[in-house]
C-alpha positions as CSV (number, residue, x, y, z in Angstrom):
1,X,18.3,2.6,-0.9
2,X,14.7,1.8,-0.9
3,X,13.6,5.6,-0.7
4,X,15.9,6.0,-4.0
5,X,13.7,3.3,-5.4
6,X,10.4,4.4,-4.1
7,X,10.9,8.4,-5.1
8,X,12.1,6.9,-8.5
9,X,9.2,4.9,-8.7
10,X,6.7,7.7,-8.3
11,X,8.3,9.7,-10.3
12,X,8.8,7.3,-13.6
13,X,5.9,5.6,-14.1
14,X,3.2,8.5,-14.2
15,X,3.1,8.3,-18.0
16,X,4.8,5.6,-19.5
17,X,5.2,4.2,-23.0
18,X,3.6,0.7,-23.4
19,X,7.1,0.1,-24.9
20,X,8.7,1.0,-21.9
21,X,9.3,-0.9,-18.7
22,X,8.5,0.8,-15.6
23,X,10.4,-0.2,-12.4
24,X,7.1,-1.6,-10.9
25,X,7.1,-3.8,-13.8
26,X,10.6,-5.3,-12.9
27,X,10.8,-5.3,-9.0
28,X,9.7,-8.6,-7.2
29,X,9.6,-10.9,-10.5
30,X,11.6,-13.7,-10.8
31,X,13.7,-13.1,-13.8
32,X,16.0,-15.9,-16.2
33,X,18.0,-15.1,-19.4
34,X,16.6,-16.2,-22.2
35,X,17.7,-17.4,-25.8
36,X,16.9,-18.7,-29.0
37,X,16.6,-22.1,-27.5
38,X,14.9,-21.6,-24.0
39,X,15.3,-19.7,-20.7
40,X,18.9,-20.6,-19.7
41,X,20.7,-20.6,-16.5
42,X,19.0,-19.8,-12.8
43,X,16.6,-17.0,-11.9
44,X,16.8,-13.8,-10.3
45,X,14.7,-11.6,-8.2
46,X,15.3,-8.1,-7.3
47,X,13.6,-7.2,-4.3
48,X,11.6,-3.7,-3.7
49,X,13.8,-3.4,-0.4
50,X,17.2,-3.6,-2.7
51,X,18.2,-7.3,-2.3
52,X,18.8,-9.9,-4.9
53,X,18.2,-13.2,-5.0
54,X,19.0,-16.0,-6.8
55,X,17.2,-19.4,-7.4
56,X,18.0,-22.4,-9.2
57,X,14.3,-23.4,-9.0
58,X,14.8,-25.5,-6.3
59,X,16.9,-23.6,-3.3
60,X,17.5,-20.0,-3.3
61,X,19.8,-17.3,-1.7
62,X,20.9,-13.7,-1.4
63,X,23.6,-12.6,-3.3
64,X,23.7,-9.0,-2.5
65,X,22.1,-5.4,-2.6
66,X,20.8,-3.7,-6.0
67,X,19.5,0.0,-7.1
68,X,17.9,1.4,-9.5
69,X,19.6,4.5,-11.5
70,X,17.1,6.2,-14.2
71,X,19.1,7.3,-17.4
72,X,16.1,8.5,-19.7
73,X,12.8,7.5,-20.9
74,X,12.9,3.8,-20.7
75,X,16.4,3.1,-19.7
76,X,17.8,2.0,-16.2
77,X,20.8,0.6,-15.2
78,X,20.4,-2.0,-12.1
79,X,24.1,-0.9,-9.4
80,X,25.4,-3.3,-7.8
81,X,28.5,-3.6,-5.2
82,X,30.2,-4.5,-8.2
83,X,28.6,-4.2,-11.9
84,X,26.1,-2.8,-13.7
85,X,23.1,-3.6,-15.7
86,X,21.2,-1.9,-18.2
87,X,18.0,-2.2,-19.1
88,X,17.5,-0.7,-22.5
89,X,13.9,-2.1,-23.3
90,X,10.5,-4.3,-23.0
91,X,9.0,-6.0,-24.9
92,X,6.2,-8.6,-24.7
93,X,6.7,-8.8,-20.8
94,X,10.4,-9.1,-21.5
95,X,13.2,-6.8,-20.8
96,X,16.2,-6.1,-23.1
97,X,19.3,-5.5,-21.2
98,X,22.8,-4.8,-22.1
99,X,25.9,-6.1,-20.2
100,X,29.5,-5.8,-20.7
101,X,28.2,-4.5,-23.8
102,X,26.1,-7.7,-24.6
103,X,22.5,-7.6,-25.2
104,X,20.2,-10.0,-23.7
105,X,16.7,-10.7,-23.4
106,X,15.1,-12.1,-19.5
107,X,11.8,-13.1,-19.3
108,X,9.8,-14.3,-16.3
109,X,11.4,-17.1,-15.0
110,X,9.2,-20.4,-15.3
111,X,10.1,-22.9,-12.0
């Protein structure tokens, strides 16, 4: 899994839209949904090595392995054992994703 990562990392980010995220951009950041109202819920890292973690800003633990698929020009979906997430933009150091065909918006997650 992480030669799929690294391969698709050198191969994605050579010249990338500012409007695009590139997977360096998303691996090893702490991520947390965010609405309207605030960042909501706890926080999520995916890990350059393919695990994922989860913190509720005080304890954290791993909740399973992760890859990273590329669709087309600025759209991923993250595979899990079992779902899938899709990230369909960035913007303003946030991504959009789409899941269960909900759009969302995570930003870094502030502890």
């Amino acid at each position: 899994m992480f030669m799929l990562y690294t391969i698709l990392l050198a191969a994605a980010c050579k010249s990338v839209p500012v409007e695009c995220l590139c997977p360096e951009d998303f691996v090893d950041v702490w991520w947390q949904i965010e609405l309207s109202s605030g960042p909501v819920g706890n926080c999520y890292l995916f890990t350059a090595d393919g695990h994922m973690v989860e913190t509720d800003g005080i304890e954290s633990w791993p909740i399973g392995q992760w890859e990273l698929e590329y669709i087309r020009e600025c759209n991923y979906s993250i595979l899990t054992e079992d779902d899938q997430i899709d990230i369909i933009g960035y913007n303003e150091g946030c991504i959009k994703i789409e899941h269960d065909s909900k759009e969302y918006t995570a930003c870094e997650c502030i502890f």
